[in-house]
MIBAMI-71561 format. One record per residue (C-alpha): x, y, z; residue number from 1. Coordinates in steps of 0.5 Angstrom, whole numbers, plus 2048, in hexadecimal, padded with zeros to 3 digits. Layout:
<markols>
((X; Y; Z); NUM);
...
</markols>
This chain:
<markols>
((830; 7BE; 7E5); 1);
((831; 7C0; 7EC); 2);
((82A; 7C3; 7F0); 3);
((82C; 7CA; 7EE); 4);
((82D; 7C9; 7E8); 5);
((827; 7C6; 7E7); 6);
((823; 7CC; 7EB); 7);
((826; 7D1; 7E5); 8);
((824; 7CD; 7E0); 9);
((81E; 7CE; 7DC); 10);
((819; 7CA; 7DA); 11);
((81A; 7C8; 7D1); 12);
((81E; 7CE; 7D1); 13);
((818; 7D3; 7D2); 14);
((81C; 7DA; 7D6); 15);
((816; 7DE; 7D4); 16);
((810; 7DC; 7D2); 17);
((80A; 7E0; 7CF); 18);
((808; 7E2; 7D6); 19);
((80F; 7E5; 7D7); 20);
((812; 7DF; 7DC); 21);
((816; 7D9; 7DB); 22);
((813; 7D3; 7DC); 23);
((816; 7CD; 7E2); 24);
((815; 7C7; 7E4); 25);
((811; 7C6; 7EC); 26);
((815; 7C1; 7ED); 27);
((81C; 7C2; 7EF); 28);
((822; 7BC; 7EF); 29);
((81F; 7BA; 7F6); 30);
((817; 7BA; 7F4); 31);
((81A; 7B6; 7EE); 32);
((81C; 7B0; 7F2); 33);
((815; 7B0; 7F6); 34);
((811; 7B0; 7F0); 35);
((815; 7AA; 7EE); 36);
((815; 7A7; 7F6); 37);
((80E; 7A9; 7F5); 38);
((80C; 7A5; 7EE); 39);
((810; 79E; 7F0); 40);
((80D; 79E; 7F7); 41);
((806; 79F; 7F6); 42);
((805; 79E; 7ED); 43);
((801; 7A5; 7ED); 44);
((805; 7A6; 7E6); 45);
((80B; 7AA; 7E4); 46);
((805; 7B1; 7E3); 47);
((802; 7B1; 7EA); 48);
((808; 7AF; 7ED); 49);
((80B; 7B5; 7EB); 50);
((805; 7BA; 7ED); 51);
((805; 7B6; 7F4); 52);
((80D; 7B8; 7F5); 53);
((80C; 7BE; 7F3); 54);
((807; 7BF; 7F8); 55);
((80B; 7BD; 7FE); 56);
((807; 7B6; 7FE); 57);
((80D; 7B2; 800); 58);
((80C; 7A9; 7FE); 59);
((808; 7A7; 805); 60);
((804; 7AC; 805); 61);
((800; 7AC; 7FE); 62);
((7FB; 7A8; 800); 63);
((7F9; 7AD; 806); 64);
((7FA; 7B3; 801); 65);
((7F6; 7B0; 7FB); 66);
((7F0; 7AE; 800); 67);
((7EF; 7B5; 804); 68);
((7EA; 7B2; 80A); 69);
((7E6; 7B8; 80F); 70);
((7E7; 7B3; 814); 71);
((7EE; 7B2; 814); 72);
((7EF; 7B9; 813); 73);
((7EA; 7BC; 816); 74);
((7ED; 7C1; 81D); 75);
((7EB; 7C1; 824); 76);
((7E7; 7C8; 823); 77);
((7E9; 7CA; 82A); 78);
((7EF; 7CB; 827); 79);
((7ED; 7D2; 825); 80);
((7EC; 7D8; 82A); 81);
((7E6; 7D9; 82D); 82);
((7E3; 7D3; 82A); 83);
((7E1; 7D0; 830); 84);
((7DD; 7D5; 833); 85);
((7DB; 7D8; 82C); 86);
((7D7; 7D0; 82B); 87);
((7D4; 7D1; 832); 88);
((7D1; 7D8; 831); 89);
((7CE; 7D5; 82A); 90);
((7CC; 7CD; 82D); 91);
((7C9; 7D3; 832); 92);
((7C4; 7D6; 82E); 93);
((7C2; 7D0; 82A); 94);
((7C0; 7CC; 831); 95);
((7BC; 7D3; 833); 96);
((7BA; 7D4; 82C); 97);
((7BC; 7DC; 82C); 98);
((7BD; 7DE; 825); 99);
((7C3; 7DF; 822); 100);
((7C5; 7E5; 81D); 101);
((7CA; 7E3; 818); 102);
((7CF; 7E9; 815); 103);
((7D2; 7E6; 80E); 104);
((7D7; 7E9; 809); 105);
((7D4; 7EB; 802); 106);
((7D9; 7E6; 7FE); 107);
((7D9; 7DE; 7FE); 108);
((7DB; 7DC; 804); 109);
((7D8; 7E0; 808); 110);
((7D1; 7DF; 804); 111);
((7D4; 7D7; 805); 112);
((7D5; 7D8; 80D); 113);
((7CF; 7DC; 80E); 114);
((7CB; 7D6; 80B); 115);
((7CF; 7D1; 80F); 116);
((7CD; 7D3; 814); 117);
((7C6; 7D5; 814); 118);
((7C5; 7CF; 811); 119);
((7C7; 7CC; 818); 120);
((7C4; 7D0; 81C); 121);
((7BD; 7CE; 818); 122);
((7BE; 7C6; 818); 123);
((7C0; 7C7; 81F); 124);
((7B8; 7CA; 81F); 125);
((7BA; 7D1; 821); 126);
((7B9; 7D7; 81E); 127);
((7BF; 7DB; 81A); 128);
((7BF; 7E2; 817); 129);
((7C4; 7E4; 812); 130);
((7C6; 7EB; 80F); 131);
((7CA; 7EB; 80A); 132);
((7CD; 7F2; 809); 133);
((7CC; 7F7; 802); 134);
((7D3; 7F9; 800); 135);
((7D1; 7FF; 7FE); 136);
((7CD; 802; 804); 137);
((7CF; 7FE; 809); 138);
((7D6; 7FC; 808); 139);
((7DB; 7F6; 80A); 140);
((7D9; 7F4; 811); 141);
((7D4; 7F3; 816); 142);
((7D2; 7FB; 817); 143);
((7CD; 7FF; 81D); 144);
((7C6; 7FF; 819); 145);
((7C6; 7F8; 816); 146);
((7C8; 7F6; 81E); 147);
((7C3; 7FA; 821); 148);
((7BD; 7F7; 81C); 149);
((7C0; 7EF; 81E); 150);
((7BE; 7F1; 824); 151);
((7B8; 7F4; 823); 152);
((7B5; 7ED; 820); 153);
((7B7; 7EA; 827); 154);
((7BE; 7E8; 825); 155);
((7C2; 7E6; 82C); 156);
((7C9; 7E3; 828); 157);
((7CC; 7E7; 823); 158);
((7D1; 7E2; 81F); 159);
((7D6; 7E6; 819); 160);
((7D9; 7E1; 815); 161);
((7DE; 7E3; 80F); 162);
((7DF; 7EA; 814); 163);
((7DF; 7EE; 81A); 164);
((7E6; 7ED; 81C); 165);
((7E7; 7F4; 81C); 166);
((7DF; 7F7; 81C); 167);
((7E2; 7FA; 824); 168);
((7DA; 7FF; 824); 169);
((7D6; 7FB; 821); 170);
((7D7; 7F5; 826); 171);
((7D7; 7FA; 82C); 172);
((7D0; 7FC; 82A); 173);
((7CE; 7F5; 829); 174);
((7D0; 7F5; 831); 175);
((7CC; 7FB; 831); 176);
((7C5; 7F8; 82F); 177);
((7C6; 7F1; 833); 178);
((7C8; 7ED; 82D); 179);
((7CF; 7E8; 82D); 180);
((7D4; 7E8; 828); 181);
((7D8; 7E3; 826); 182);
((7DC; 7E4; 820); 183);
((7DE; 7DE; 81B); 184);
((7E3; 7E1; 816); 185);
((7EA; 7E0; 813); 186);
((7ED; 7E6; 811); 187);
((7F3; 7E9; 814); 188);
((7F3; 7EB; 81B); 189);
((7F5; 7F2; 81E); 190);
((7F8; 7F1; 824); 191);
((7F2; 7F4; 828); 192);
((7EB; 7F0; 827); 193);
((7E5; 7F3; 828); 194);
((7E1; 7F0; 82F); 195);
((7DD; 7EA; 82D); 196);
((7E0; 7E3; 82C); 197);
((7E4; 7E3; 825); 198);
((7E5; 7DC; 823); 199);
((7EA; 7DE; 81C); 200);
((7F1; 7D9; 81B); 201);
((7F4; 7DF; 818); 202);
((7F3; 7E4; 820); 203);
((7FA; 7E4; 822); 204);
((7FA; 7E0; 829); 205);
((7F7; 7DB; 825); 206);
((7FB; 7D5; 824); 207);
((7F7; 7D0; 821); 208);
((7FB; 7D0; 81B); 209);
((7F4; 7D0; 817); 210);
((7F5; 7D7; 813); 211);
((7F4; 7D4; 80C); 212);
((7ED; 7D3; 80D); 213);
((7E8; 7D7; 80A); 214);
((7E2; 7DA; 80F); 215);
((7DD; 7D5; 80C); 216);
((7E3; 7CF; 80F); 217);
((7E2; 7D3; 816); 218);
((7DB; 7D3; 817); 219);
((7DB; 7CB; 814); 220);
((7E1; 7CA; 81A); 221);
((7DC; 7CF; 81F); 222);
((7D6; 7CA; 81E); 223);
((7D9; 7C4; 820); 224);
((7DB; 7C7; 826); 225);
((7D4; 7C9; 827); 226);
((7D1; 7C1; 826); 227);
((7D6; 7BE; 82A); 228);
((7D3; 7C4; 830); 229);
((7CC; 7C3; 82E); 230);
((7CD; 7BB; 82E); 231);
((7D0; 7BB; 834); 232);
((7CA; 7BF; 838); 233);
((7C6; 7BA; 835); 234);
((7C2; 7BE; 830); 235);
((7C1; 7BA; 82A); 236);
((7BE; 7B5; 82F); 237);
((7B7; 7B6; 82C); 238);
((7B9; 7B8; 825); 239);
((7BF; 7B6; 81F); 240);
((7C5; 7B9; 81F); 241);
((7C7; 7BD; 819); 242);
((7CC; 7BA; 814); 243);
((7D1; 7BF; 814); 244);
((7D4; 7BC; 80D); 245);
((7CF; 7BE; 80A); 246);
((7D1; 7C5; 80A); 247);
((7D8; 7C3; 808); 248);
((7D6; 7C6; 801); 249);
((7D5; 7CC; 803); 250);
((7DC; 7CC; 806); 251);
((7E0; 7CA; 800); 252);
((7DC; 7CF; 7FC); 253);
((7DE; 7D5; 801); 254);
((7E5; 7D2; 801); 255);
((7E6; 7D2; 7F9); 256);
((7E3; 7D9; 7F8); 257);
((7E7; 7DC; 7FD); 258);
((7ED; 7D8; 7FA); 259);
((7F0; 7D6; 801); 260);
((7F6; 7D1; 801); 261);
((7F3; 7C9; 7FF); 262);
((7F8; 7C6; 804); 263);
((7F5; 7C1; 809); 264);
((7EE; 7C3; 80C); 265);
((7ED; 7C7; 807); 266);
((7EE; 7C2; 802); 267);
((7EB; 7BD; 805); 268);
((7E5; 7C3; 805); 269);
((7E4; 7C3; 7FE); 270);
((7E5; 7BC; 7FC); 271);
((7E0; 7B9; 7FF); 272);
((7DC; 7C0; 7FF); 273);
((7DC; 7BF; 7F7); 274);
((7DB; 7B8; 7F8); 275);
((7D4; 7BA; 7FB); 276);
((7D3; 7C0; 7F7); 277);
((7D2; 7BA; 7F1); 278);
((7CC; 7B8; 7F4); 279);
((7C8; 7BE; 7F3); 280);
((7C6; 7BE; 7FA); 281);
((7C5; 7C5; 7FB); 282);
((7C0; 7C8; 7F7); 283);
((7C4; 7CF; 7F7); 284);
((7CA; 7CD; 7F4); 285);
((7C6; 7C7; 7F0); 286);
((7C2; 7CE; 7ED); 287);
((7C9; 7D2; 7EC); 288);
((7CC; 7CC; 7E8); 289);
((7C7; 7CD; 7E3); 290);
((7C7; 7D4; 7E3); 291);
((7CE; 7D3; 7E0); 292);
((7CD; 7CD; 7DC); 293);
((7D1; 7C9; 7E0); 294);
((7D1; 7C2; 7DD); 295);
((7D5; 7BC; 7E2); 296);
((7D7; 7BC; 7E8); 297);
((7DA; 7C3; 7EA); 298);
((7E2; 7C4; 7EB); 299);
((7E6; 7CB; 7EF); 300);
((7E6; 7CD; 7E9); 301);
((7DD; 7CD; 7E8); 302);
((7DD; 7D0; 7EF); 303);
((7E3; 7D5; 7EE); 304);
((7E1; 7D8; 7E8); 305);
((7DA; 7D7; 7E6); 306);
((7D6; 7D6; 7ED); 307);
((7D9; 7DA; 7F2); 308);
((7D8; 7E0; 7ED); 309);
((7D2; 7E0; 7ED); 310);
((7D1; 7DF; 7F3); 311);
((7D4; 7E6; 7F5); 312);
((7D0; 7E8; 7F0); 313);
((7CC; 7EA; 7F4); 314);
((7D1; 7EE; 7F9); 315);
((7D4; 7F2; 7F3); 316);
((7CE; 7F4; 7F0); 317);
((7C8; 7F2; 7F3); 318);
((7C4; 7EF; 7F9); 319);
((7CA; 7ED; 7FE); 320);
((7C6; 7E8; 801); 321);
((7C4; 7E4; 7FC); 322);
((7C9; 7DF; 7FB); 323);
((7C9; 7DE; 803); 324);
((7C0; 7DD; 802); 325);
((7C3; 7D8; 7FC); 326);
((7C7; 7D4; 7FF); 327);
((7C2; 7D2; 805); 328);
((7BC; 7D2; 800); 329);
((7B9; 7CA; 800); 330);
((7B3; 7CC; 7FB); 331);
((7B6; 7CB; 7F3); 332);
((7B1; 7CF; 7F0); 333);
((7B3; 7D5; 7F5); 334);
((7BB; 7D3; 7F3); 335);
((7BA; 7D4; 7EC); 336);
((7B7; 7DA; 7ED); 337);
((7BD; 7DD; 7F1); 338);
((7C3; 7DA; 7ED); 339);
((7BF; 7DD; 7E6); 340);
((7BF; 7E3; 7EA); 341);
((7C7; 7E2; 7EB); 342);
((7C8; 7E0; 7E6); 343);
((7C6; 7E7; 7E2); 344);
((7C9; 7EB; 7E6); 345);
((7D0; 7E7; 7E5); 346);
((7CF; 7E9; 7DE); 347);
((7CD; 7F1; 7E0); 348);
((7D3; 7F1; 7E5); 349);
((7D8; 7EE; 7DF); 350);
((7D6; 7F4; 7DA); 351);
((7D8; 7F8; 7E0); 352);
((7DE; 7F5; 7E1); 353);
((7E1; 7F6; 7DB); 354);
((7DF; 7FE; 7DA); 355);
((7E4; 7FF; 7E1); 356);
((7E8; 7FA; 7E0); 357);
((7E9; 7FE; 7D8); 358);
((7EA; 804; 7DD); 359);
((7ED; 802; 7E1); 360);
((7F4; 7FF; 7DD); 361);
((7F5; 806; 7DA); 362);
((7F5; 80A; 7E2); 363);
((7FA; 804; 7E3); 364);
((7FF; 804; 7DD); 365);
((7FE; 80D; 7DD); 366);
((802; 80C; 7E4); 367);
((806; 809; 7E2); 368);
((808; 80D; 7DB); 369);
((808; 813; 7E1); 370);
((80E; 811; 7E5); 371);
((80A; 80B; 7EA); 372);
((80D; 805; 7EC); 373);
((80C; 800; 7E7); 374);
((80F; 7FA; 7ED); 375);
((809; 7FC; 7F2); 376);
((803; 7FC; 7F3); 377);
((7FD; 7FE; 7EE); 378);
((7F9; 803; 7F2); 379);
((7F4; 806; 7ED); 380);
((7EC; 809; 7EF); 381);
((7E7; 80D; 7EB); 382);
((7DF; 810; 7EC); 383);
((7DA; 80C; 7EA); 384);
((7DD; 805; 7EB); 385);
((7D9; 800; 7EF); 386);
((7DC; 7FE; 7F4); 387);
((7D9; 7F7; 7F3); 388);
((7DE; 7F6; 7EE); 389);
((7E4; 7FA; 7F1); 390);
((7E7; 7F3; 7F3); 391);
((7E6; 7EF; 7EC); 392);
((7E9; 7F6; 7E9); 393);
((7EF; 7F4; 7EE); 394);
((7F1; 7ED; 7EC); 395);
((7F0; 7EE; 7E5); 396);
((7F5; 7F4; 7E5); 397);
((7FA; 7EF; 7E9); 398);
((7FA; 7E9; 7E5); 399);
((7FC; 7EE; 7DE); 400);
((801; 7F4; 7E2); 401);
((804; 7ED; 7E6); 402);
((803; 7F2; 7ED); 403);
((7FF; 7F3; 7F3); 404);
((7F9; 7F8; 7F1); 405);
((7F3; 7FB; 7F4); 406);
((7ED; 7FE; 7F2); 407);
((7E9; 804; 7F5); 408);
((7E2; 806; 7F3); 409);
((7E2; 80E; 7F5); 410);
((7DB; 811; 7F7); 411);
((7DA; 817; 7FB); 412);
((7E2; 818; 7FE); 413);
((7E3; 811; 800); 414);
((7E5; 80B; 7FD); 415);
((7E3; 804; 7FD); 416);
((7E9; 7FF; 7FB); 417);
((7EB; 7F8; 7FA); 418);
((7F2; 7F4; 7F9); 419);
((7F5; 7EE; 7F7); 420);
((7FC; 7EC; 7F7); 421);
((801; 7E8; 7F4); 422);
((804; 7E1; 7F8); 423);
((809; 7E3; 7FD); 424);
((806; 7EB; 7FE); 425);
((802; 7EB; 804); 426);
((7FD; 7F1; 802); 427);
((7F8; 7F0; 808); 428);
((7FE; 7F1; 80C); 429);
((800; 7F8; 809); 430);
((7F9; 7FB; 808); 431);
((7F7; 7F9; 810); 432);
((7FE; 7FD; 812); 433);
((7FB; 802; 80D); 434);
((7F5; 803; 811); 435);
((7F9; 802; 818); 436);
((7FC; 808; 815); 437);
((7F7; 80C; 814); 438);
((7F7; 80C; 80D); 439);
((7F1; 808; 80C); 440);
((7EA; 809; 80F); 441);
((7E9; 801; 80F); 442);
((7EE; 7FC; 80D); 443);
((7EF; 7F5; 80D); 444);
((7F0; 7EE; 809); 445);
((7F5; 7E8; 807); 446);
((7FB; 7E7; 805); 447);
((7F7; 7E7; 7FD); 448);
((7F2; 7EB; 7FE); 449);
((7F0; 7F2; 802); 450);
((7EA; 7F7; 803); 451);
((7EB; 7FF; 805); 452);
((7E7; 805; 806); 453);
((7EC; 80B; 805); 454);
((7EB; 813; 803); 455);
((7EC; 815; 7FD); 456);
((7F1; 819; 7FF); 457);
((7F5; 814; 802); 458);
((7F6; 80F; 7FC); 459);
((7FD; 812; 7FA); 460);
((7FF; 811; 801); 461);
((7FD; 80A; 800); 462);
((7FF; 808; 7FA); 463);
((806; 80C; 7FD); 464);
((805; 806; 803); 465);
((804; 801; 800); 466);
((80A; 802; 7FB); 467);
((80E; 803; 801); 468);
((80C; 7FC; 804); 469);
((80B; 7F8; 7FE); 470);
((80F; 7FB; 7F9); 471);
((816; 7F6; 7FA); 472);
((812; 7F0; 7FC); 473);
((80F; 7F0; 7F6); 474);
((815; 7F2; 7F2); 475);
((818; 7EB; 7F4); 476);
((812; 7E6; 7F3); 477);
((810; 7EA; 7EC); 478);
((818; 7E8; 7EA); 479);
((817; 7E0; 7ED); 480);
((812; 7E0; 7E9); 481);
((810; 7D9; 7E5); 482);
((80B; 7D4; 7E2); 483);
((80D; 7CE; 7E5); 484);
((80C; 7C8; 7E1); 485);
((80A; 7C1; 7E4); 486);
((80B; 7BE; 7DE); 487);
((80B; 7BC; 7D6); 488);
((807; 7B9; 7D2); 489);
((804; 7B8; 7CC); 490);
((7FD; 7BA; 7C8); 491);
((7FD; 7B1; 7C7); 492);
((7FE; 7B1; 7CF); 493);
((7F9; 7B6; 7D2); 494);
((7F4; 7B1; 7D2); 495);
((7EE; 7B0; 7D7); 496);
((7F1; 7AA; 7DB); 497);
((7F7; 7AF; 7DC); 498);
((7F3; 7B5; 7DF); 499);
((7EE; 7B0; 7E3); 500);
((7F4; 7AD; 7E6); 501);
((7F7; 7B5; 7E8); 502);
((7F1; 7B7; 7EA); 503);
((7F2; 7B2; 7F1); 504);
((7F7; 7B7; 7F3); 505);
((7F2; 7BC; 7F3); 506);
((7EE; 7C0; 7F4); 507);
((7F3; 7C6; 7F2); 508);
((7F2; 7CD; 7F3); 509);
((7F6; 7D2; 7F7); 510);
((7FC; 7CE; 7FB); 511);
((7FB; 7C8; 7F7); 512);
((7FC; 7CB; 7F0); 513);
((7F9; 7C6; 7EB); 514);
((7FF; 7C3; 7E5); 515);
((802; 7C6; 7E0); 516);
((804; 7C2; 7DB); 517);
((809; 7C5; 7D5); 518);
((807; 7C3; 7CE); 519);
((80D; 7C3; 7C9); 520);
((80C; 7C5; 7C3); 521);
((805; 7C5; 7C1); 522);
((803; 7C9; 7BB); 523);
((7FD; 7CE; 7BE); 524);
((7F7; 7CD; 7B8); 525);
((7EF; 7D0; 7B8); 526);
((7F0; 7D6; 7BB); 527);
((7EA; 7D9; 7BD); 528);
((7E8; 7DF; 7C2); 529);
((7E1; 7DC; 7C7); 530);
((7DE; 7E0; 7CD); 531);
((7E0; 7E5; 7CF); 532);
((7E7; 7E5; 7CC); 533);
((7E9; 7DD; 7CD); 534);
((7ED; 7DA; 7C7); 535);
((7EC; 7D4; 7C6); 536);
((7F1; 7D0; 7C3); 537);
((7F3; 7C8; 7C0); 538);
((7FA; 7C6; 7C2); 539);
((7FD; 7C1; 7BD); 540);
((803; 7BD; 7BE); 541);
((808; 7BA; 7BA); 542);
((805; 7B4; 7B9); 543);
((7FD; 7B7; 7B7); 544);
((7FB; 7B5; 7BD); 545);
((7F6; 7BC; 7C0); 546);
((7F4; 7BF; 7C6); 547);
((7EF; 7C4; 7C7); 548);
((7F1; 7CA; 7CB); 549);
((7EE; 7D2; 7CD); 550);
((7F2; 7D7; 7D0); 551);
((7ED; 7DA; 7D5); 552);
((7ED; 7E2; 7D4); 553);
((7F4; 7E2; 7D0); 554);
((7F0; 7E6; 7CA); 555);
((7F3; 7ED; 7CC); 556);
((7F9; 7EA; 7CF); 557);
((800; 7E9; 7CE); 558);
((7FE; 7E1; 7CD); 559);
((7F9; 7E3; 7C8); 560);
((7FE; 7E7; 7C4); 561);
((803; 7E1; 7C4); 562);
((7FE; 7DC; 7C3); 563);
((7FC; 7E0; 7BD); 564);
((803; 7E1; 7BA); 565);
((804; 7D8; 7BC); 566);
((7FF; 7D7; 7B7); 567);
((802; 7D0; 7B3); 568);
((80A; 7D1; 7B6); 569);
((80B; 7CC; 7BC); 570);
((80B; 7CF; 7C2); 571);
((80C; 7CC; 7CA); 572);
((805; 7CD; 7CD); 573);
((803; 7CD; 7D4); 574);
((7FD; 7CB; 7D7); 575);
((7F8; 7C7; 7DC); 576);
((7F5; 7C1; 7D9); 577);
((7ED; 7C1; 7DB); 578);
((7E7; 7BC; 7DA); 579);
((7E2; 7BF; 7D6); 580);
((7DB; 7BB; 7D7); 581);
((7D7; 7BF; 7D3); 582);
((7D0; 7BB; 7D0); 583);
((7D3; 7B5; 7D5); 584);
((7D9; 7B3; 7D1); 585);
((7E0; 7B4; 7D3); 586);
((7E6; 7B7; 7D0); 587);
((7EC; 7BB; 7D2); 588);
((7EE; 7C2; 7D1); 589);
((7F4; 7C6; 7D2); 590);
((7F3; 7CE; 7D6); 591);
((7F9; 7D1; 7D3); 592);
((7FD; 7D5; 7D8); 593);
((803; 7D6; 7D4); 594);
((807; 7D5; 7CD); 595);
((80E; 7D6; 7CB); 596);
((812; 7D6; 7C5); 597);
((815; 7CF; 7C3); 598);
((81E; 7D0; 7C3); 599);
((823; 7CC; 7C2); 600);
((826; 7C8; 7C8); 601);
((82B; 7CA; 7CC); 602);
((831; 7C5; 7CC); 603);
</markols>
């Protein structure tokens, strides 16, 4: 079979699955032999080779890629614009004891970064003031008023972290009143910057090639600078020098919840970040571990979809500050009380959730009955949304419609909106051409994400935009769509030795997708609809040997429709293999992504 052949050729014959996709193998003809040069050079077993390959590890590289190190991947900080004078002006204040104003985003990486570096900043024995900004009055990004009031509480320095990049006025009137600002940011860089030293892998003239790495990893990067420049003065003659590692929780938990890609620093980042998170040093994020029943030691997953929630929390519906005042806190008791707090309003803001959400499917599927662009970008708004929920909204009407979506919240003539996108659409991009058009009063983000503030009156003309720039782009990664499967296997198989050697490739997350395996006719039993519309499942193979499964979400879906029709048939399920440590022992389950039809194999 000749490599073209290979490509067309679906995995067990599935050309259009549950979810509506066909089903391929990741490794083409060339990664095949890899994974086999892979396996007989290093003995790493048929399954890991196949997901090393599959990543692009080639035979004498697996050793280095199984154990991501800081020190061997750790950059030259200077490397990024503006760096060096940026560690000088901070070394600087810390030398002469001035108080430094800490400007953070409202979600996990800016309440992270925020945290980082006050932390820092303290240990070094000075004094850090940090303002994180209420979403609904205050907005995205430093703004006058809260500039005026660091400066009134005897800030000299104003670092933002996790924005700025585009915030020309407010860092003007931080000049005004005689503070410094620096900006510790990685979102996209128009190509005019405002006047303070901007240290951002993402600005255009900076060739760092660091443009993964989320904010937290940029204030992480800036803080070794800052110790090399005050070692080098002589500061820590009289006094230890922070462990900068001790932070590193900090930065994997930032990475992962804004799902920057786990390739080099980044991942090293999380691996040993999760390796530091399991000794439950800090009490914060001891506290937020047990406020959602987290039992073993914490994944991707744990800090994705259970930790970083509930810490944005605090942005979305409640006190934007609290998640920042957590992270930092040393005393248990105090943390318990912050993370119980967090933990109420996760709850609150889930029921809010889903109301926009139920409001919001029906405003996308009514544009499209009337003539709208079904290949294009979901734009939808609607009064008394709380803006806090806009971006949540988004990702969900993007996972079910397949499509970049944005949610905008009216109130009063403007619209508060937040995007997410698909792999290969940059939406970031365009909504920063929006507003670089006039279209939008501010705007901006990544590739995945993006943030705009617009006039009523002009969301037609920016979903007119977005469709113009968008529209064939999407139209081409919606027809290569496909589940890529890393291999087969069997209930029998899907042991905890297995998933324990996986894991190794790990930590998996964006840009190192987690595995995939395919389980061939396997018999769904136990249906049952859990939480909030999960469907758990027992999967049995042909030789009576279970695996027990969940299907997060899938009740209402398409997924849940053809779970429920499965029922006893044998069906090819595909999913990822977890280790489930609940009551301190092990077991393997299967998170169902997809199921297809059994059928007669082609000649």
């Amino acid at each position: 079979m000749n490599e073209a052949s290979f490509a067309r050729r679906c995995f067990l014959d599935v050309e259009r699955s549950a979810l509506g996709v066909p089903w391929r193998g990741r490794l083409d003809a060339q990664g095949q032999a890899r994974a086999a040069a892979i396996a007989q050079a290093g003995g790493y077993g048929d399954l890991l080779s196949r997901i090393l390959a599959a990543r692009g590890v080639g035979p004498l590289d697996c050793e280095a890629y199984l154990d991501p190190t800081l020190r061997r991947l750790l950059p030259d900080p200077y490397a990024l614009q503006d760096m060096a004078p940026a560690a000088e002006r901070i070394a600087d204040a810390l030398e002469k004891g001035e108080t430094i104003g800490v400007f953070g985003d409202y979600d996990v990486d800016g309440a992270a970064s925020a945290a980082l570096l006050a932390d820092y900043v303290r240990t070094c024995g000075g004094r850090a003031i940090v303002h994180i900004p209420d979403r609904i009055f205050e907005g995205y990004g430093p703004n006058v008023a809260a500039i005026h009031a660091l400066a009134a509480q005897g800030c000299k320095l104003l670092v933002a972290v996790d924005c700025g990049t585009t915030s020309h006025e407010p860092l003007e009137a931080a000049h005004a009143l005689g503070l410094d600002p620096i900006v510790l940011d990685h979102h996209q860089a128009p190509e005019r910057i405002p006047r303070a030293l901007v240290v951002n892998p993402n600005r255009q003239d900076d060739l760092s090639g660091l443009g993964a790495l989320c904010a937290a990893g940029v204030v992480f990067l800036t803080l070794v600078a800052v110790q090399r420049a005050l070692r080098r003065r002589g500061f820590f003659a009289a006094r230890a020098e922070p462990d900068l590692l001790e932070g590193v929780d900090l930065v994997a938990l930032a990475t992962i919840a804004d799902v920057a890609p786990l390739v080099g620093l980044n991942r090293a980042f999380v691996a040993k970040g999760l390796a530091l998170m399991a000794a439950r040093r800090r009490p914060g994020l001891a506290a937020l571990f047990d406020a959602a029943r987290l039992d073993g030691p914490p994944t991707p997953y744990h800090l994705g979809f259970l930790i970083g929630p509930r810490i944005n929390a605090g942005g979305r519906i409640g006190d934007a500050a609290l998640g920042a005042r957590l992270l930092s806190l040393e005393e248990p008791e105090r943390a318990a009380e912050i993370a119980g707090e967090l933990d109420r309003l996760n709850r609150e803001r889930q029921a809010v959730e889903s109301a926009t959400l139920d409001e919001a499917e029906i405003l996308a599927l009514a544009q499209e009955g009337a003539g709208g662009a079904a290949e294009g970008v979901v734009v939808v708004a609607g009064e008394g949304w709380h803006p806090g929920v806009v971006g949540l909204v988004a990702s969900r009407l993007k996972e079910r419609l397949g499509r970049p979506a944005v949610a905008i919240a009216l109130s009063e003539g403007t619209g508060v909106g937040s995007g997410r996108s698909i792999p290969g659409v940059d939406l970031g991009a365009a909504v920063r051409a929006a507003h670089e058009t006039g279209l939008l009063i501010k705007g901006g983000g990544h590739a995945m994400a993006a943030g705009l503030t617009v006039s009523v009156d002009r969301i037609d003309a920016l979903r007119e935009f977005l469709d113009a720039r968008l529209c064939a782009e999407i139209a081409v990664r919606r027809a290569a769509r496909a589940l890529l499967i890393d291999a087969a296997t069997t209930a029998d198989g899907a042991s905890v030795e297995l998933v324990k050697s996986l894991e190794r490739a790990g930590p998996f997350g964006a840009g190192n997708p987690e595995p995939v395996f395919a389980f061939p006719a396997h018999r769904l039993t136990r249906l049952a609809e859990v939480g909030n519309g999960h469907l758990r499942f027992c999967a049995l193979a042909g030789d009576g040997a279970r695996l027990d499964g969940i299907a997060f979400r899938a009740a209402a879906q398409p997924l849940g429709a053809a779970m429920a029709r499965a029922q006893g048939s044998p069906v090819h399920l595909a999913g990822a293999l977890t280790l489930d440590r609940w009551g301190g022992r092990e077991s393997v389950k299967l998170r169902l992504i997809d199921l297809a039809p059994v059928t007669r194999s082609r000649p």
